[in-house]
N, CA, C and O atoms as CSV, one atom per row, in Angstrom:
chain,resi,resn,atom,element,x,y,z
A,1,UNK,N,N,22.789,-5.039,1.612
A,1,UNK,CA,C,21.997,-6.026,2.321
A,1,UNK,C,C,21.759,-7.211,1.395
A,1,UNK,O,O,21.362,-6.860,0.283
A,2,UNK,N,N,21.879,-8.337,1.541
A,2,UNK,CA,C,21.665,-9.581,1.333
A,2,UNK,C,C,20.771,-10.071,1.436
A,2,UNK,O,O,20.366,-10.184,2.593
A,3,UNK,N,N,19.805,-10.736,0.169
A,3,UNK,CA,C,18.284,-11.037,0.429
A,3,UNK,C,C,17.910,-12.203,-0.274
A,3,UNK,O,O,18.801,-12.173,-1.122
A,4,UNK,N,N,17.284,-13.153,-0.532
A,4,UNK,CA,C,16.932,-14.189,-1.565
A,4,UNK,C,C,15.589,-14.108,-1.840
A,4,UNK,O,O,14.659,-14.259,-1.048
A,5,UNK,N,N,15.541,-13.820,-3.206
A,5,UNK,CA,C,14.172,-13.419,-4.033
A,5,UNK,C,C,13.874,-14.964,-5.085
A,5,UNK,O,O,14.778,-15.224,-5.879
A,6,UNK,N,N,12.771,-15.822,-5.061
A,6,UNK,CA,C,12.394,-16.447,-6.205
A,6,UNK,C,C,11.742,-15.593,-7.074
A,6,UNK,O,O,10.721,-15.020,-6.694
A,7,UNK,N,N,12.161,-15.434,-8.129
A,7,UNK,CA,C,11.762,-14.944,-9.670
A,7,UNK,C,C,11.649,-16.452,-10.538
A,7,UNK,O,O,12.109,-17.571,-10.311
A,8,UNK,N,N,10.865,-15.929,-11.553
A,8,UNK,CA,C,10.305,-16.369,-12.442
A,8,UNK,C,C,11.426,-17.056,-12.825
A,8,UNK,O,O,12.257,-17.307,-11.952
A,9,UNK,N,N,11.628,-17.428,-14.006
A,9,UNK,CA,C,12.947,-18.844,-15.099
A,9,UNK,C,C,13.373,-17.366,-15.721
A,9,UNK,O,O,14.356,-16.640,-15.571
A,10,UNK,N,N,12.079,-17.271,-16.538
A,10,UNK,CA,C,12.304,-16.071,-17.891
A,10,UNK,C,C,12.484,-14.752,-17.594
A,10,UNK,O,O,13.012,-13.920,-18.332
A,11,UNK,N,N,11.883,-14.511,-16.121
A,11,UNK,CA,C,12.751,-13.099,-16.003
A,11,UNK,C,C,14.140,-12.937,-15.650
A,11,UNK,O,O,15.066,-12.187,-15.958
A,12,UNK,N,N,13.877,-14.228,-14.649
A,12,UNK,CA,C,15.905,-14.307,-14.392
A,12,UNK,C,C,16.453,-14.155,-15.755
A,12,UNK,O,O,17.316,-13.311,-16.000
A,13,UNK,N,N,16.054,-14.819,-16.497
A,13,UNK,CA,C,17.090,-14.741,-17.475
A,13,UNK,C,C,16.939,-13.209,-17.798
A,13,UNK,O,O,17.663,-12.324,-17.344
A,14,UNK,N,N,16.046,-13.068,-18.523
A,14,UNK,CA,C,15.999,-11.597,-18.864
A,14,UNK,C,C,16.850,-10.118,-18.533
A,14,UNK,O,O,17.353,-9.232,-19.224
A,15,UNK,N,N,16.690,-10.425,-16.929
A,15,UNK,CA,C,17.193,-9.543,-16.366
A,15,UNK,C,C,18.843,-10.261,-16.372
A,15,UNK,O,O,19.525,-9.562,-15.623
A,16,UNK,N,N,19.348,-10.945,-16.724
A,16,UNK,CA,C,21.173,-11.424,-16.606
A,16,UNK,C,C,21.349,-11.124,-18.245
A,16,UNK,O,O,22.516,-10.950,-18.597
A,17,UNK,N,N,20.598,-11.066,-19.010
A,17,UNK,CA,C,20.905,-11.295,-20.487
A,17,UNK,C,C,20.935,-9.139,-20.528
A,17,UNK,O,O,21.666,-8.451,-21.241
A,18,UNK,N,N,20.048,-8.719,-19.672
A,18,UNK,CA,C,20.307,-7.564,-19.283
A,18,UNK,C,C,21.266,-6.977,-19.179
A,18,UNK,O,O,21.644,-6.063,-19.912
A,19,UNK,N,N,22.008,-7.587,-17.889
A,19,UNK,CA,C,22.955,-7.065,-16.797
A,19,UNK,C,C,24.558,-7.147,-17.836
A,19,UNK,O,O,25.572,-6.462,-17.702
A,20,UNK,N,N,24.235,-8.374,-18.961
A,20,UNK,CA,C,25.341,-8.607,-19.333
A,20,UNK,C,C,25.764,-7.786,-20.860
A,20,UNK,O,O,26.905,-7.581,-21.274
A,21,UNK,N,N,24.160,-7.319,-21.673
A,21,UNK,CA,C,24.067,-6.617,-22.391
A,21,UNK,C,C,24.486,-5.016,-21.945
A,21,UNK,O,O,24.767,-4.243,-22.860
A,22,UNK,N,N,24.512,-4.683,-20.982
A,22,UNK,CA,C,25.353,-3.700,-20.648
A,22,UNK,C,C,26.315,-3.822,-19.802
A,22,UNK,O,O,26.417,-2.912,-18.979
A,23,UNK,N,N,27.050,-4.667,-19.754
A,23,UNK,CA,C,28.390,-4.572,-19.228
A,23,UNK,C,C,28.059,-4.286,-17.493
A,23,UNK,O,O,28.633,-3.391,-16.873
A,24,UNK,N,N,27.104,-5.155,-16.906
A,24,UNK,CA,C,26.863,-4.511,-15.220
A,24,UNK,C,C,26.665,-5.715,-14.794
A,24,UNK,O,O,26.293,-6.651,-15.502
A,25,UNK,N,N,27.016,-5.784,-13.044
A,25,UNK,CA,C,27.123,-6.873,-12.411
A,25,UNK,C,C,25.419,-7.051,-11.917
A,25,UNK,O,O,24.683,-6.099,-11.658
A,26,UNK,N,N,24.961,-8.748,-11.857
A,26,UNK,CA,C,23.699,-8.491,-11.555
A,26,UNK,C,C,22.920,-8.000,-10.723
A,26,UNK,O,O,21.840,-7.486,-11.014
A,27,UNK,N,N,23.264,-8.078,-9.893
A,27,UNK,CA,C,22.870,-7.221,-8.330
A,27,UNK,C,C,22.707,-5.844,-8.655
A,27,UNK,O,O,21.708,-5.271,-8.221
A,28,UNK,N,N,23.710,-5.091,-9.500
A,28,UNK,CA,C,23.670,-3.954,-9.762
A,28,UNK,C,C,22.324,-3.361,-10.600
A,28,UNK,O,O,21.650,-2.349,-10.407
A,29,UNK,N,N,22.215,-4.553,-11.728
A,29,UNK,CA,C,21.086,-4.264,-12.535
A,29,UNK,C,C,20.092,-4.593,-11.992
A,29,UNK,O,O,19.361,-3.605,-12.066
A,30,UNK,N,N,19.397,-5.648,-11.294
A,30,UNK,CA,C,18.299,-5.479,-10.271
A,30,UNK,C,C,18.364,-4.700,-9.862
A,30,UNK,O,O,17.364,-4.100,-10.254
A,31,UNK,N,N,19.090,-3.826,-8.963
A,31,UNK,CA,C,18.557,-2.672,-7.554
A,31,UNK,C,C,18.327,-1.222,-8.802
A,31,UNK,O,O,17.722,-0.213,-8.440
A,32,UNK,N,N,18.852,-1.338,-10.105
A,32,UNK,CA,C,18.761,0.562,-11.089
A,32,UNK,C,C,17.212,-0.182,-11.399
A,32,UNK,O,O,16.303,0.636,-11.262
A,33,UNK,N,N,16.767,-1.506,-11.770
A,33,UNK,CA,C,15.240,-1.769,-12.340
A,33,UNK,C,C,14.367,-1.787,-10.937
A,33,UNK,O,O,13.309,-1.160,-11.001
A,34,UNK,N,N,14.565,-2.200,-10.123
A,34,UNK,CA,C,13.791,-1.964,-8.785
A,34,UNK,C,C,13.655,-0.408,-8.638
A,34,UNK,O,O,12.531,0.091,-8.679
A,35,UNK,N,N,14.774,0.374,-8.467
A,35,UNK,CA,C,14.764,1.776,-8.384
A,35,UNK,C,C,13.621,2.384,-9.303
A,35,UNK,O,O,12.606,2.963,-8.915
A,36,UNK,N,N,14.081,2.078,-10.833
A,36,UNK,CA,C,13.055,2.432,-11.829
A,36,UNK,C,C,11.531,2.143,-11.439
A,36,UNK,O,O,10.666,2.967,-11.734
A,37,UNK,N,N,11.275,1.166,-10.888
A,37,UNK,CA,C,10.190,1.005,-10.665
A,37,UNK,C,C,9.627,1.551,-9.656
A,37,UNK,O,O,8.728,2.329,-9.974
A,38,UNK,N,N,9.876,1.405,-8.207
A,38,UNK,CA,C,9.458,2.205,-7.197
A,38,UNK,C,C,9.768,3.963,-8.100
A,38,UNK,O,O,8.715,4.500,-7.754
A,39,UNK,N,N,10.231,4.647,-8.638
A,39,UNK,CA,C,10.271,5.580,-9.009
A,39,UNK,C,C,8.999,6.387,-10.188
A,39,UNK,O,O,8.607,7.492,-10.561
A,40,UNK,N,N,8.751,4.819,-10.399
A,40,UNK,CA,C,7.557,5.148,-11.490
A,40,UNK,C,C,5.984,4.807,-11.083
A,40,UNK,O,O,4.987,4.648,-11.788
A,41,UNK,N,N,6.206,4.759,-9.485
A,41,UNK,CA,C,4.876,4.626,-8.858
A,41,UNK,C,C,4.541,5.850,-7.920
A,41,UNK,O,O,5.389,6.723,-7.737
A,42,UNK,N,N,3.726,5.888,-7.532
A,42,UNK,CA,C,3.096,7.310,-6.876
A,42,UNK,C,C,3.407,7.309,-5.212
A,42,UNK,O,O,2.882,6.405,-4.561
A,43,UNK,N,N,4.105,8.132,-4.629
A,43,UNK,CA,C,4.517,7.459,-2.893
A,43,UNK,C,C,2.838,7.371,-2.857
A,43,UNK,O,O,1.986,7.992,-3.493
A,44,UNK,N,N,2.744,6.319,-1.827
A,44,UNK,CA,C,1.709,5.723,-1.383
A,44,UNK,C,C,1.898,6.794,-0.257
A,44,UNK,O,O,2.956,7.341,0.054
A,45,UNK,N,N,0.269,7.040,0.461
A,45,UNK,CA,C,-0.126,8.065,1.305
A,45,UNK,C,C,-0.376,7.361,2.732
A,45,UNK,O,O,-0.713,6.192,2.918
A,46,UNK,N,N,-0.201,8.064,3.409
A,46,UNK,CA,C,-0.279,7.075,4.641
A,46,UNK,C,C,-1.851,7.554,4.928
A,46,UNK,O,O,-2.489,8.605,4.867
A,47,UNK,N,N,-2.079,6.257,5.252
A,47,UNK,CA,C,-3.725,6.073,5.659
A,47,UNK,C,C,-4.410,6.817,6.865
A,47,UNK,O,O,-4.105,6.717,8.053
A,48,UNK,N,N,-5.518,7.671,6.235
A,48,UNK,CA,C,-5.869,8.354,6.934
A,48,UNK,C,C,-6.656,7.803,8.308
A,48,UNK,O,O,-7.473,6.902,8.494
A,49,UNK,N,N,-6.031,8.755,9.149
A,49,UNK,CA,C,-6.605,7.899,10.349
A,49,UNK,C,C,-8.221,8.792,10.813
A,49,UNK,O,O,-8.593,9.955,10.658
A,50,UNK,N,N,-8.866,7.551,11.434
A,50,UNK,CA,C,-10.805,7.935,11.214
A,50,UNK,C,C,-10.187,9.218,12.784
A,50,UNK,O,O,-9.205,9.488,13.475
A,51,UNK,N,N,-11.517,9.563,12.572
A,51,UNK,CA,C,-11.715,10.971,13.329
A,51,UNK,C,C,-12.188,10.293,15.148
A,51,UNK,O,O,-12.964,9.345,15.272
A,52,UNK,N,N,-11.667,10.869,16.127
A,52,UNK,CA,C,-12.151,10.426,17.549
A,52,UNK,C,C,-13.420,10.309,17.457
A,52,UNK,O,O,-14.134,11.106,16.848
A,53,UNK,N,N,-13.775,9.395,18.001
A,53,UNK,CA,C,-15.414,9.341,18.478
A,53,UNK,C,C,-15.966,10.654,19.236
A,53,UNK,O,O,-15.229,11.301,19.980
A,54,UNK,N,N,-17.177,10.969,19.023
A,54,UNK,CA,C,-17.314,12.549,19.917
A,54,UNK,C,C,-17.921,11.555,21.263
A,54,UNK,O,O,-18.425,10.439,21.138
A,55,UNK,N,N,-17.738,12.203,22.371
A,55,UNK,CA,C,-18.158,12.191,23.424
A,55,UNK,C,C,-19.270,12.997,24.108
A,55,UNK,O,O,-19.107,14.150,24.508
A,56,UNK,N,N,-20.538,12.225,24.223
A,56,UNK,CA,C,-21.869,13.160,24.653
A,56,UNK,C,C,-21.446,13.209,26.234
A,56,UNK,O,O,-21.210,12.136,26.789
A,57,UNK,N,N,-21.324,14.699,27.131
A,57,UNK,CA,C,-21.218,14.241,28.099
A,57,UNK,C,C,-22.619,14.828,28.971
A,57,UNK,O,O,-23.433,15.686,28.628
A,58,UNK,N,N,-22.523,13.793,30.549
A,58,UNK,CA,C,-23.985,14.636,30.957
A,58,UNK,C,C,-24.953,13.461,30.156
A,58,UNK,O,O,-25.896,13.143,30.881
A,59,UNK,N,N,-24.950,12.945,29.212
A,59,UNK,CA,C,-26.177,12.209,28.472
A,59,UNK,C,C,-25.808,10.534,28.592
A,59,UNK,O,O,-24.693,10.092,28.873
A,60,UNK,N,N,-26.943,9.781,28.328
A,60,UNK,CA,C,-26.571,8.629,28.388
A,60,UNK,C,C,-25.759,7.751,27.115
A,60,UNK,O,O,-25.651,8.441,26.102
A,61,UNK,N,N,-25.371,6.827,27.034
A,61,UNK,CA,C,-24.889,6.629,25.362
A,61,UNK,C,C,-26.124,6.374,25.067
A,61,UNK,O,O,-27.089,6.087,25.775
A,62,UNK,N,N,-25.897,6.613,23.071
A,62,UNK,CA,C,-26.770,6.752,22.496
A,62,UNK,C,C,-27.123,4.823,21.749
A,62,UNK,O,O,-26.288,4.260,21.042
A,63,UNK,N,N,-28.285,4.266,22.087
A,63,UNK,CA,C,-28.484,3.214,21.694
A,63,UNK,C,C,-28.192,3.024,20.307
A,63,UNK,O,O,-27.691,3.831,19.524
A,64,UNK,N,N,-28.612,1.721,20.085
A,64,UNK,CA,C,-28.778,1.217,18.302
A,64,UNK,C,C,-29.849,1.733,17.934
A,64,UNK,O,O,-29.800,2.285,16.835
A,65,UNK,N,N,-31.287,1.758,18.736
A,65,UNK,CA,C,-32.696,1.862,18.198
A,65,UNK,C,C,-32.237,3.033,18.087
A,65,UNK,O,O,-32.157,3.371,16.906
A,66,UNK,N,N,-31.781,4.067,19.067
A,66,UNK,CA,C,-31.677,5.615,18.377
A,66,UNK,C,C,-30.868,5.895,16.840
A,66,UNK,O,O,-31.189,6.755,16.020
A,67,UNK,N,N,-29.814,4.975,16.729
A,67,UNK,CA,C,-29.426,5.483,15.654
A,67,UNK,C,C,-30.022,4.751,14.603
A,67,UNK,O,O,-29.918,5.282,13.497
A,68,UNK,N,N,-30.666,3.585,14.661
A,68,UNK,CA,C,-31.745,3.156,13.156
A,68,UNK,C,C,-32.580,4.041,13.068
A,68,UNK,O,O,-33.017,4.294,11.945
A,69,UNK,N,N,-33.119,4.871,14.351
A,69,UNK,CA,C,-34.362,5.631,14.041
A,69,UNK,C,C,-33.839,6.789,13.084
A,69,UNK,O,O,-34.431,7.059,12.039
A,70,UNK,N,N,-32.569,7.528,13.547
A,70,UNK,CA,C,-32.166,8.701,13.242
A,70,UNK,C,C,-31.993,8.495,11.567
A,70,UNK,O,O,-32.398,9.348,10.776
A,71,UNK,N,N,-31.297,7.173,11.120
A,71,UNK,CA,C,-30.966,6.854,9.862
A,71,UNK,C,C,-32.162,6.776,9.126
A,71,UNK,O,O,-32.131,7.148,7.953
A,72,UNK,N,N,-33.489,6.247,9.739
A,72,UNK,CA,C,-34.404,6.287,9.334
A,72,UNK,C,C,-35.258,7.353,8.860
A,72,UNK,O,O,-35.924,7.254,7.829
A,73,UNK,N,N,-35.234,8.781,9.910
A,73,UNK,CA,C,-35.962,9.729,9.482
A,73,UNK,C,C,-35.263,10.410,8.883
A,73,UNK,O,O,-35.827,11.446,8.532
A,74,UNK,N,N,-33.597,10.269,8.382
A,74,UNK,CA,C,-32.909,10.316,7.626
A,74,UNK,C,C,-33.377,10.217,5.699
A,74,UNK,O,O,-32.928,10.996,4.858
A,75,UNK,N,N,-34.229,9.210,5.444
A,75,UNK,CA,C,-34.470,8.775,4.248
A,75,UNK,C,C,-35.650,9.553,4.051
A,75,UNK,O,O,-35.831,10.138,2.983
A,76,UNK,N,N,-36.585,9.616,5.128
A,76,UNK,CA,C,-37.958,10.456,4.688
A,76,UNK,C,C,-37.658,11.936,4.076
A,76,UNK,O,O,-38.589,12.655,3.714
């Protein structure tokens, strides 16, 4: 796949003074240092998803004043 990345001056170079210090085409040496890197990070976890709302049934919904109160006698 074919992509266009702006990099830095000094890493371009870096990474061609790289590619050429070991005898590899550049494309090649970007995608083994990209590899290296995604390899040296932790898989990211997929985000936990929040829990269903419970459903009171039979009752009315429960207001705001009920739940400041509840939070309230919460602290006592």
């Amino acid at each position: 796949m074919k992509t266009t990345l702006e990099l830095p001056d000094d890493l371009m170079r870096r990474i061609k003074l790289r590619a050429v210090h070991r005898n590899r085409k550049l494309k090649d040496e970007v995608a083994q240092l990209l590899e290296a890197g995604m390899a040296s990070q932790p898989a990211a976890e997929a985000p936990a998803r929040p829990p269903k709302p419970v459903r009171l049934r039979g009752r009315k919904p429960v207001t705001l004043a009920e739940i400041e109160d509840a939070i309230a006698a919460g602290r006592d």
